[in-house]
C-alpha positions as CSV (number, residue, x, y, z in Angstrom):
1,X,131.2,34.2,130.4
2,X,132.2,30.3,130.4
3,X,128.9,29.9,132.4
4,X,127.0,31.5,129.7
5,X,128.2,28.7,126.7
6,X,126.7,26.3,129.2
7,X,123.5,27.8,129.9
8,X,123.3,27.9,125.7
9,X,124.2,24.3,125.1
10,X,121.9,23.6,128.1
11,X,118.5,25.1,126.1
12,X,119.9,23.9,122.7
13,X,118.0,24.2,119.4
14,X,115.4,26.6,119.6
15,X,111.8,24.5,119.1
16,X,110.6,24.7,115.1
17,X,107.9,26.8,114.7
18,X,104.4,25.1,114.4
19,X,102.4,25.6,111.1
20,X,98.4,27.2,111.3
21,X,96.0,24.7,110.2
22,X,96.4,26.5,106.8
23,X,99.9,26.5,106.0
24,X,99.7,22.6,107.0
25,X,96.8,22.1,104.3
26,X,98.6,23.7,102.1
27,X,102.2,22.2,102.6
28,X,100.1,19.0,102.4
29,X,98.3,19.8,99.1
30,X,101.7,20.9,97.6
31,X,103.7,17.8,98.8
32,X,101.4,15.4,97.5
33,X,101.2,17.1,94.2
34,X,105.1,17.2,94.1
35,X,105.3,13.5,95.4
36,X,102.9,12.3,92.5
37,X,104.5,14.3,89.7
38,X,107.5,12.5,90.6
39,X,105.6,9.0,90.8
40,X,104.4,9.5,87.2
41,X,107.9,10.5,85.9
42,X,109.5,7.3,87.3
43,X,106.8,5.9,85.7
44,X,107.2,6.9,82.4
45,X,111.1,6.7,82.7
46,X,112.7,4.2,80.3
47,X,114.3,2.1,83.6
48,X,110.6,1.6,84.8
49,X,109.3,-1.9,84.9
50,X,106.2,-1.6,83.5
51,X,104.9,-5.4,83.1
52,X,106.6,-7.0,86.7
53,X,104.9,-3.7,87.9
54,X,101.2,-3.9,86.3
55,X,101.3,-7.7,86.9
56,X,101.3,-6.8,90.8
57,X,98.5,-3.9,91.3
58,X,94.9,-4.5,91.0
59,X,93.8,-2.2,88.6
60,X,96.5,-2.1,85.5
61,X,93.9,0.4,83.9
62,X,93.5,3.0,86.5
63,X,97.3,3.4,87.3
64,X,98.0,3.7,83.2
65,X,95.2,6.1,83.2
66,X,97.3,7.4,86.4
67,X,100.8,7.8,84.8
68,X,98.9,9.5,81.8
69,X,97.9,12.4,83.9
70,X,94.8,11.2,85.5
71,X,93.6,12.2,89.0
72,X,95.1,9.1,91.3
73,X,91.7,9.6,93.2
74,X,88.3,8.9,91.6
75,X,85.4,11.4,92.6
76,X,83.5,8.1,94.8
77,X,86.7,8.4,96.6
78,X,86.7,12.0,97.4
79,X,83.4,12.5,98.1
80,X,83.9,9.2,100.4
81,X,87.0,11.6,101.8
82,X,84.4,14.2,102.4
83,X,82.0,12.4,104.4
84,X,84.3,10.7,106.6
85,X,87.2,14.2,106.7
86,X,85.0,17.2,105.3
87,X,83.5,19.7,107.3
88,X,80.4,18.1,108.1
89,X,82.1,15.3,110.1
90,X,84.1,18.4,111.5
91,X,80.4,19.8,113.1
92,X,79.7,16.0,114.1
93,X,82.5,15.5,116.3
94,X,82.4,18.9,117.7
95,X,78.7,18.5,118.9
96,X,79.9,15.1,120.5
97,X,82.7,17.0,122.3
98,X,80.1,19.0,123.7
99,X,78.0,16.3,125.0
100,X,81.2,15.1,126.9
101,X,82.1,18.0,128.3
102,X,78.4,18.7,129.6
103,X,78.8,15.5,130.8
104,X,81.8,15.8,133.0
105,X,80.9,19.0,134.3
106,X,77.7,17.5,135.9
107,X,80.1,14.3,137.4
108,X,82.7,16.9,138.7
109,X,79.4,18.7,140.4
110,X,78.0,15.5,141.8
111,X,81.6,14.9,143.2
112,X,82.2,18.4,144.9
113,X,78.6,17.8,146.7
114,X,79.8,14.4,147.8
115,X,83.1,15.9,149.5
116,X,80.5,18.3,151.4
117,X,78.5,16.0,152.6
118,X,81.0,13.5,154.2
């Protein structure tokens, strides 16, 4: 029995379990909603500096518009998001992958009919 207890402290904590692309786009989605609710409330709380705030950012409009409810992303910058994140640069890089791996088949062949010949 004492060897057990070791054994146990030996493995320790068991691993966390990973998230499916889904639950991690989710969490994600939810998180930054939660984290931006809570940057608008500080925002509007009396303790806020406003002015040594709006004095440092470059655009004193968009983050009042901000803390007033507005999105904290404009819709250039989202589609921008999609071009370079979406689903279509998803295909992109896949079809790249492909032409590397086509390509390092054909080496690995050149290189087994090297070793044959010597």
């Amino acid at each position: 029995p004492p060897n057990r207890k070791v054994q146990n402290s030996k493995l320790g904590p068991a691993p966390p379990r990973l998230l499916s692309e889904e639950e991690y786009r989710v969490q994600g989605e939810l998180e930054t909603q939660k984290a931006l609710a809570e940057l608008r409330s500080i925002c509007q709380s009396p303790e806020f500096s406003a002015w040594s705030t709006v004095s440092r950012i470059q655009s004193p409009k968009r983050f009042a518009d901000f803390v007033g409810g507005a999105s904290h992303v404009t819709p250039s910058e989202v589609s921008a998001h999609e071009r370079e994140f979406g689903l279509d640069s998803l295909c992109i890089d896949e079809e790249l992958f492909e032409e590397d791996d086509d390509d390092y088949d054909d080496e690995e062949e050149e290189n087994v009919n090297d070793s044959f010949a010597g």
